[in-house]
N, C-alpha and C positions, 0 to 999 in steps of 0.2 A: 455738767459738761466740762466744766475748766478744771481741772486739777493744779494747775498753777501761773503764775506769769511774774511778767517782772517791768519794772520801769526802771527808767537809765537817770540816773541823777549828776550834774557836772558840779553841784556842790553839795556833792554827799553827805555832810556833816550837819548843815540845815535841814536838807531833804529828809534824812533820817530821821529828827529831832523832830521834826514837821510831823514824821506819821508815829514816829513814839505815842505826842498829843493827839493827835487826830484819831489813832485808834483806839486808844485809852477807854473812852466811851463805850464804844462798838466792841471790847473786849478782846482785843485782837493783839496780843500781845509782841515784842519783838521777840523771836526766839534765839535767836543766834545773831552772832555776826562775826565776819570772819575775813581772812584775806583769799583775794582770788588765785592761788597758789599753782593753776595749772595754766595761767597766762605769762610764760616766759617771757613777753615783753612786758608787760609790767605787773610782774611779783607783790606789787604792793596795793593791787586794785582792790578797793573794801568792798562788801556787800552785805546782807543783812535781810532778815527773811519775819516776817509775821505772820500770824493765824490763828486761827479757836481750834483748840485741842490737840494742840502741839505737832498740828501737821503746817511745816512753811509753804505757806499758799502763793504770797504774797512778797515780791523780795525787791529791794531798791538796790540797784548796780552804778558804783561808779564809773563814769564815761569822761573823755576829756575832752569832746564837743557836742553839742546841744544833740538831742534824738527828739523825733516828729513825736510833738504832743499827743497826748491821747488821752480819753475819758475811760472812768473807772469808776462803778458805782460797787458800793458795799453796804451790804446786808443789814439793817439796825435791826433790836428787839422793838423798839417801839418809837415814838417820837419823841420823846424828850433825850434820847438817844442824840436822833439826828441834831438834834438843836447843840447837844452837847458837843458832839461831834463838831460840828461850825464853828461856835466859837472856841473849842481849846483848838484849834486848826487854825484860826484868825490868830491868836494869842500866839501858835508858836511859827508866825511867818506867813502864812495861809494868805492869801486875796479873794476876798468875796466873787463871787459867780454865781450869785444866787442863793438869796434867803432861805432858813426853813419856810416851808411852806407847802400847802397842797399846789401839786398840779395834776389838774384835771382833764389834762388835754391827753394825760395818757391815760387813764384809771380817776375810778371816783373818791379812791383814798388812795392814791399817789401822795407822797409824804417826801420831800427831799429837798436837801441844802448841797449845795455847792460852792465848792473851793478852790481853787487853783495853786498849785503845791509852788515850790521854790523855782521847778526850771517848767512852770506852765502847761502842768498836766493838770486837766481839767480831774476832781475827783469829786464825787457825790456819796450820799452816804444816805437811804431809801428805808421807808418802812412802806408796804403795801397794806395794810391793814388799819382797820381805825380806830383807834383806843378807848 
């Protein structure tokens, strides 16, 4: 359904670095990153794009005041994924929001950790199946 989206980051350079590690795991690589060149007022706005298979899904924008947080869950192959995911997300700035762990309030092998990125976007990182 989603072909792509974006989150707005006011410290771009964490944020970025933040999901460089966090997606590491989940395979989700940065693919680019670039200046925002068609915004004549600021010519120098950075942004930066990730995804599996070299389509940018996924892009963090920089913003010069805070944008309404939002939750974002992504795809794992398995659980030790999501676990992975967690902690290099903790390690590059991340705030816990939630251990790995089952939750079973949605599904009976709901699999998911959460993290809360630099400017407090809640993000999750999901296996639905049970290993």
């Amino acid at each position: 359904m989603i072909d792509h989206m974006s989150t707005y980051a006011t410290n771009y350079t964490a944020t970025r670095d933040f999901y460089i590690a966090a997606f590491a795991p989940l395979k989700y690589p940065m693919l680019f990153e670039e200046m925002a060149s068609l915004d004549n007022d600021w010519p120098t706005r950075r942004m930066c794009a990730f995804g599996p298979d070299n389509k940018p899904i996924f892009w963090v924008i920089e913003v010069k005041s805070p944008a309404t947080p939002r939750h974002t869950a992504f795809v794992a192959a398995n659980r030790s994924a999501v676990a992975d995911f967690y902690h290099a997300g903790l390690a590059s700035g991340g705030q816990d929001n939630g251990a790995p762990g089952l939750r079973p309030i949605y599904h009976e092998h709901y699999y998911g950790a959460f993290l809360l990125d630099p400017d407090g976007n809640n993000v999750e990182a999901v296996c639905h199946h049970h290993e």
